[in-house]
N, C-alpha and C positions, 0 to 999 in steps of 0.2 A: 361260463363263469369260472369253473375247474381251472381252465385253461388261463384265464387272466390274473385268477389266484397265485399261478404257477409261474406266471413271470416278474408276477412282480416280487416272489420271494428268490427267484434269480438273481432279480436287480439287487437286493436285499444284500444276499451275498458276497456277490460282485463288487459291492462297497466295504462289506467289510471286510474284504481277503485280506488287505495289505496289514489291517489293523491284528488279525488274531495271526497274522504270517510273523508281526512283530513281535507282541505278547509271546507267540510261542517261542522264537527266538530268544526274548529275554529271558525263558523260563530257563531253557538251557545254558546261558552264561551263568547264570546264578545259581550256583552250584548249593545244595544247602551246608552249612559249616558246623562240623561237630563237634559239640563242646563237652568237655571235663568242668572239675569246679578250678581244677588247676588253671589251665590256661583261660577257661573264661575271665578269671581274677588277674593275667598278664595282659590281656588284650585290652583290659578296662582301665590298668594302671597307665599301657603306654597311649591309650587312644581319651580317657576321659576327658574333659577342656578343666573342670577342678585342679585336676592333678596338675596339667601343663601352668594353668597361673597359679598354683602355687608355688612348683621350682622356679618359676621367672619371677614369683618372689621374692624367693630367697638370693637369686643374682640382682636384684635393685635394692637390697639391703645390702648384699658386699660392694657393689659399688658406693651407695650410702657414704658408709665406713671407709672408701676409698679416698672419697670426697673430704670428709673428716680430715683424714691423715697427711692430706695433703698441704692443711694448713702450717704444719710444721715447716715447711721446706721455705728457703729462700722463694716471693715473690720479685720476680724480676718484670719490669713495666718501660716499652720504651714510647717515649712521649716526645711529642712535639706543639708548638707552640708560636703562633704571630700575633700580634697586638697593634693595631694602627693608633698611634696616638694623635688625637683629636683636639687637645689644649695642654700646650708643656707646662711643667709645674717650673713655676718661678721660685728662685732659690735667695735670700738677702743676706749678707755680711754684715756683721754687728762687732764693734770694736777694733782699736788699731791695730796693726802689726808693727812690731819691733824688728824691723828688717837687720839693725847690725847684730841683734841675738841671734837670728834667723841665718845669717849670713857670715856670723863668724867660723864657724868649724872649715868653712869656704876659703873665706877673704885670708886668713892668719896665714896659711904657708903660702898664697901669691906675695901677698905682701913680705912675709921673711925673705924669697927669692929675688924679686926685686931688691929687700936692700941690699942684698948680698951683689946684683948682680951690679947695682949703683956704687957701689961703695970702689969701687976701679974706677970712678969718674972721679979728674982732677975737680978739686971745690964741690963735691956733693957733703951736704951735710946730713951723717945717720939719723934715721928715722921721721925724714922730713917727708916719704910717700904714705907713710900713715898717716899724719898729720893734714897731710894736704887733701885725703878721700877722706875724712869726719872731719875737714870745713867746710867740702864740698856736700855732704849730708846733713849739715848744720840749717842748709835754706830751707831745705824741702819740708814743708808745711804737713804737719802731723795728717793722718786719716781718721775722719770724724768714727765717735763710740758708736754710730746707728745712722742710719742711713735707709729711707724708704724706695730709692732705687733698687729694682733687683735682675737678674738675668734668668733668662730662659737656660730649662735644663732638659739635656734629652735631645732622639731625634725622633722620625715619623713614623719608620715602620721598627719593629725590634724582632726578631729572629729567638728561637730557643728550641734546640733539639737534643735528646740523649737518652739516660737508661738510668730507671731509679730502683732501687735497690731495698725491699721489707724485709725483714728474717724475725721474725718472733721464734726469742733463745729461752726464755722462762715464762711459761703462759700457762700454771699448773689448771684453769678452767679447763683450757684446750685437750688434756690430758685426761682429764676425768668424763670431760663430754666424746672423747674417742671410746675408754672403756664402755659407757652408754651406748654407743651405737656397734662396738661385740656384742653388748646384748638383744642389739636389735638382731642381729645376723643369726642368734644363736634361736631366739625368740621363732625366728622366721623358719628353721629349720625345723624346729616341735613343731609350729603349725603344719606345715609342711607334710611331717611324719602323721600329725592328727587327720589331715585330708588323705592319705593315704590309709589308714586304720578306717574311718567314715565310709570309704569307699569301698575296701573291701568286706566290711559289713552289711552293706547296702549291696553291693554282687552277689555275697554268698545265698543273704535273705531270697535273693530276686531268682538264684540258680535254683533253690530250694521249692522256691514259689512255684516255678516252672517242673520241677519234678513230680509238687503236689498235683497242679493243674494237668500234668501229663498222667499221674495215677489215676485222680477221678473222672478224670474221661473214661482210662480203660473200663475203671468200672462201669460206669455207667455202660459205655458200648458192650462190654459184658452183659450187663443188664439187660441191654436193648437184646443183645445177640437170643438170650435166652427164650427173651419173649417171643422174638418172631420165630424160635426154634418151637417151644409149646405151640404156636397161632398154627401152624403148620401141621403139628401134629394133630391139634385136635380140628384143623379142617381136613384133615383127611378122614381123622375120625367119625366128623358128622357128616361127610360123604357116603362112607359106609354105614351111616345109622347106628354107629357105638356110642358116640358123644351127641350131646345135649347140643340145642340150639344156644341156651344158657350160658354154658360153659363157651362156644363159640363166640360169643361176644364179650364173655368176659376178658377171654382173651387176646380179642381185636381191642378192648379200651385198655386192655394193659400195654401193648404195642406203643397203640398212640400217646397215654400218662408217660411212659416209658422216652419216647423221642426227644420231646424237650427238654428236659433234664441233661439227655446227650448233647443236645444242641447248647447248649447254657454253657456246659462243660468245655465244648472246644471252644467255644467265644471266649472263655475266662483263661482256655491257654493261650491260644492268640494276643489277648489282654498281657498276660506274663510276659509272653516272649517279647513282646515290644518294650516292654518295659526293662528288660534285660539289654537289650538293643540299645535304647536309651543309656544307659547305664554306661555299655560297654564301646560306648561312644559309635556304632559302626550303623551302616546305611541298613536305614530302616526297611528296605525292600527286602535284604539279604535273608532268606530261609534259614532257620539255625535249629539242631535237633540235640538236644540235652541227654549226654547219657546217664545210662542204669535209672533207677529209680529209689526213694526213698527208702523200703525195705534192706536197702545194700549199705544202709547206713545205723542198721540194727547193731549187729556184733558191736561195734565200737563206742555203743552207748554207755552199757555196763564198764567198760574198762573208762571212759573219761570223766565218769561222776566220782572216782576213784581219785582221781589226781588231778585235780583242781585247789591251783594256786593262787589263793585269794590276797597277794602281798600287793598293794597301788603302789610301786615304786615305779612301773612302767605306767601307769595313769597319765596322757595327754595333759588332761586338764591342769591335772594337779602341778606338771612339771610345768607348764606355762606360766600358773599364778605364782609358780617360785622365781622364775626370771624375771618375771613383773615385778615381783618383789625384791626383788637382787637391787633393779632399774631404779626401784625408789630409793635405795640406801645407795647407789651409788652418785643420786640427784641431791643427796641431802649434802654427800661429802664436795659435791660439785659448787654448792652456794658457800662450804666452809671454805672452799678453796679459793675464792671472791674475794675474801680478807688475806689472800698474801700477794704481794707486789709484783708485777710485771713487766719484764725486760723485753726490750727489741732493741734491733739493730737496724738502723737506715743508712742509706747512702745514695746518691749521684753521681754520676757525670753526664754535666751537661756544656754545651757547643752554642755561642751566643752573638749574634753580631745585629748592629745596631745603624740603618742607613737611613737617606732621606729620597731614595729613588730604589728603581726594582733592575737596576742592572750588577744581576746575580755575579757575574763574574768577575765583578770588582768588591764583593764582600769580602770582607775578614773576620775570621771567624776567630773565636776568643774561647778556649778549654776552660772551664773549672771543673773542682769536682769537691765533694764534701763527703764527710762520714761522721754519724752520730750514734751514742751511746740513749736511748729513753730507759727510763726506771719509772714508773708507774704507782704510787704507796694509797692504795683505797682509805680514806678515814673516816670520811661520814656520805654515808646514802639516805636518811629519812627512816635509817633503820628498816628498808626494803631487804638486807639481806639476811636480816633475822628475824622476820615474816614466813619469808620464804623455809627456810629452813622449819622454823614452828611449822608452817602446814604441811612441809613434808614428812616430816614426826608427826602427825595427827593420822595424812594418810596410810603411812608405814602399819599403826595403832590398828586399825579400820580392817589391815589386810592381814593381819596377824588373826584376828576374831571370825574376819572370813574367808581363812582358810581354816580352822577349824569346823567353823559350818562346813566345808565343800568338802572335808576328808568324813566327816560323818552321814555326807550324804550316800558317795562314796560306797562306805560299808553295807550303806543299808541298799543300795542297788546290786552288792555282790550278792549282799543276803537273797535279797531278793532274786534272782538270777541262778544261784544252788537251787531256791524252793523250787523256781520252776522247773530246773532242770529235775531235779529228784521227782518232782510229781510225773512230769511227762515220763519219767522212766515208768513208773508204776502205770500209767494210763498205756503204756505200748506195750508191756505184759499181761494187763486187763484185755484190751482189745485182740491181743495176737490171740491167746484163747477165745474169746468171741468170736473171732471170725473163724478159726478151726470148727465153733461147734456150729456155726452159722452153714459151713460149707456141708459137714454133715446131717445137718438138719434139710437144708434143700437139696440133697442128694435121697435123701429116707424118704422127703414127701412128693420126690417127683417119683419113684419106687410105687410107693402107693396109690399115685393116681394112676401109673401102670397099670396095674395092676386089679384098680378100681373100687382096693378100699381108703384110697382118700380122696377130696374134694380137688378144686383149681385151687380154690379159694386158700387152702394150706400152701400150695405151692407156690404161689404171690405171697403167700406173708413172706413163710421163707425166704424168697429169693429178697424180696423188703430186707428183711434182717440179716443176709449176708452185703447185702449195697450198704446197710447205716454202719454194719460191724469193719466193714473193709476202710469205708471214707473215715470212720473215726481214728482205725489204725495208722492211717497215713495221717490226721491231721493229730495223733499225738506223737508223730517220729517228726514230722514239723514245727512242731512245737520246740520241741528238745530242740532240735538242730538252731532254731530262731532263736532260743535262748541262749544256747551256747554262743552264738556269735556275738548278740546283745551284750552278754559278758568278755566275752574277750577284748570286746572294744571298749568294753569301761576299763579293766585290766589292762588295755593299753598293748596288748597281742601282736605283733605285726604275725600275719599269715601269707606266707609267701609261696 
């Protein structure tokens, strides 16, 4: 039975060689990567997807703006054109013609030459070939006022090809809706800087978080270390018959109280570190080890509650709803600009021939070409563009009162933001003595149960009170640091 246990945990292996031969292989490609707060916050700028759509943002706002500007420029179109006509339009002749009116600018110097040229004929009498052509148009029966006969006009297929010619030279809309879309571009740019300030506030929290999660482990594993260090000692002890069975168990359930707490602690830095990961845009597998620890961020407390510049000039927010508002006073000037007159320039040339069959090589083609002056003078709309205008002066109103609100909000999150940093100051001087007299207190009651005049029972409080004194020290240098960042991003801080 021994024996068939044994191979089939063979087989067992067997199957999974190739799988932990791979796993180990990956362990070693994957080198773990060590981070600073420095370069953590470069590696999340160039790698986060945030970051990435908002610069390609800001480039489909200057194209935008490209798009805009380009209305300016000469539109050139070349076009072409056939038309097969299907029933020619018939055209009628109404009233006579005066053909010797029509005819005289003509007929006067034939006629002068001739008599000139008759007047060398023996017996010609001057001015008898004038006389003789108006008695010969003396017969010819007038042409009726109106006539319901008419003629076909046109041929079958007609031809049109060439190049037409836009240019709007005074379009002041056009010019006012270009400055609107610089402010889109500019618009785009604060957002832009604002996802960039968002994010490295959200790193720094997240590197912090991870420093935390890395402290209270130690502690805890401290903790643990200590306990299985006493468990050991006092089984030796009641080996020898010095320690109490009591006391031996006391000590084995503080072991095991003691485990989970460690175990809880590495899950919640695991927990961080993915979440940094996430952050910092890069593959989730990848090992990553956070250095120093929060204590290293002590000295620098006291010198930055110091110098804290509470001015929102650099405020995200604030500078966006001023370009939003810029947008609306330049939307207001854009509808005044509706009431003044606009100028283009058009023109053609176009190439036209006109047949009754498709053999191309006998067309004749026929140039024109044209050029126009348009003037445009707005007089009456239904009073739409003094609508417009009213509600954009309404909305301008609206954003004046709430900008007000947002700069008072503002203040009171800088306030807010000093208090916390200033308390956490005072709470990471309370605890740093805490936990000094906490270290000396379980070093005095493990002395005494040395020694055998103190209990366990002191020496688990103790070492209780140097774990809550240590975790609270670190979760008020956490504190601070969380608040300072909170602040800077309200202030509008780039940390680079």
């Amino acid at each position: 039975m021994k024996i068939g246990l044994v191979k089939k945990m063979s087989l067992v292996m067997i199957a999974l060689a190739p799988l932990l031969g791979k796993a180990q292989t990956d362990g070693n490609t994957l080198a773990p990567m060590t981070l600073s707060l420095e370069n953590t916050i470069d590696v999340a700028l160039k790698n986060n997807p945030t970051i990435k759509v908002s610069d390609l943002e800001i480039e489909k706002k200057k194209y935008a703006r490209k798009s805009v500007q380009s209305s300016l420029y000469p539109q050139i179109d070349a076009v072409g054109q056939y038309t097969r006509t299907i029933q020619k339009q018939i055209m009628y002749m109404d009233g006579a013609f005066d053909m010797t009116s029509m005819l005289q600018p003509v007929m006067s110097p034939m006629i002068e030459g001739l008599e000139n040229t008759f007047q060398t004929v023996p017996g010609y009498v001057p001015g008898t070939v004038g006389q003789d052509i108006a008695k010969a148009y003396a017969n010819v029966p007038p042409a009726p006022e109106a006539s319901d006969e008419g003629f076909e006009v046109g041929r079958d297929n007609n031809w049109s090809g060439g190049f037409n010619l836009n240019w709007p030279v005074v379009v002041p809309t056009l010019w006012k809706n270009l400055q609107i879309t610089g402010l889109d571009v500019e618009l785009a740019v604060e957002k832009a800087r604002s996802s960039k300030i968002d994010m490295v506030n959200a790193v720094r929290k997240g590197f912090y978080g991870v420093l935390m999660a890395q402290d209270a482990y130690n502690v805890f594993k401290e903790s643990y270390d200590n306990a299985v260090l006493n468990y050991n000692d006092i089984k030796n002890k009641y080996d020898q018959g010095i320690a109490s069975e009591f006391d031996l168990i006391r000590a084995d359930v503080r072991v095991k109280n003691v485990k989970p707490n460690m175990i809880q602690a590495e899950n919640a830095l695991s927990l961080a570190s993915l979440s940094l990961k996430a952050l910092m845009g890069i593959n989730m597998d990848q090992p990553i080890a956070a250095l120093g620890s929060l204590k290293d961020y002590e000295e620098d407390l006291y010198k930055e509650i110091l110098n804290v510049d509470t001015s929102l000039t650099n405020n995200s927010n604030l500078k966006q709803f001023d370009i939003q508002t810029s947008q609306v006073k330049k939307t207001i000037e854009l509808y005044k600009s509706q009431y003044l007159p606009i100028v283009s320039i058009s023109g053609n040339y176009m190439y036209m021939s006109m047949n009754n069959d498709f053999k191309f090589g006998d067309y004749k083609w026929n140039p024109y070409s044209t050029v126009g002056l348009t003037v445009a003078i707005p007089i009456f709309d239904g009073f739409r563009k003094r609508s417009d205008i009213k509600q954009s002066q309404i909305t301008l109103m609206q954003m004046n009162w709430q900008r007000e609100d947002l700069v008072r909000n503002l203040q009171l999150a800088v306030n807010n933001g000093i208090n916390s940093m200033t308390n956490s100051v005072e709470q990471v001087m309370s605890t740093k003595d805490a936990v000094n007299q906490a270290k000396k207190g379980y070093s005095i009651a493990q002395k005494r149960y040395d020694t055998g005049l103190g209990t366990l029972l002191e020496v688990n409080d103790a070492q209780l009170a140097l774990t809550q004194a240590s975790l609270a020290f670190n979760q008020a240098i956490y504190n601070y640091l969380a608040a300072k960042a909170d602040l800077d991003k309200t202030l509008g801080l780039e940390i680079k």
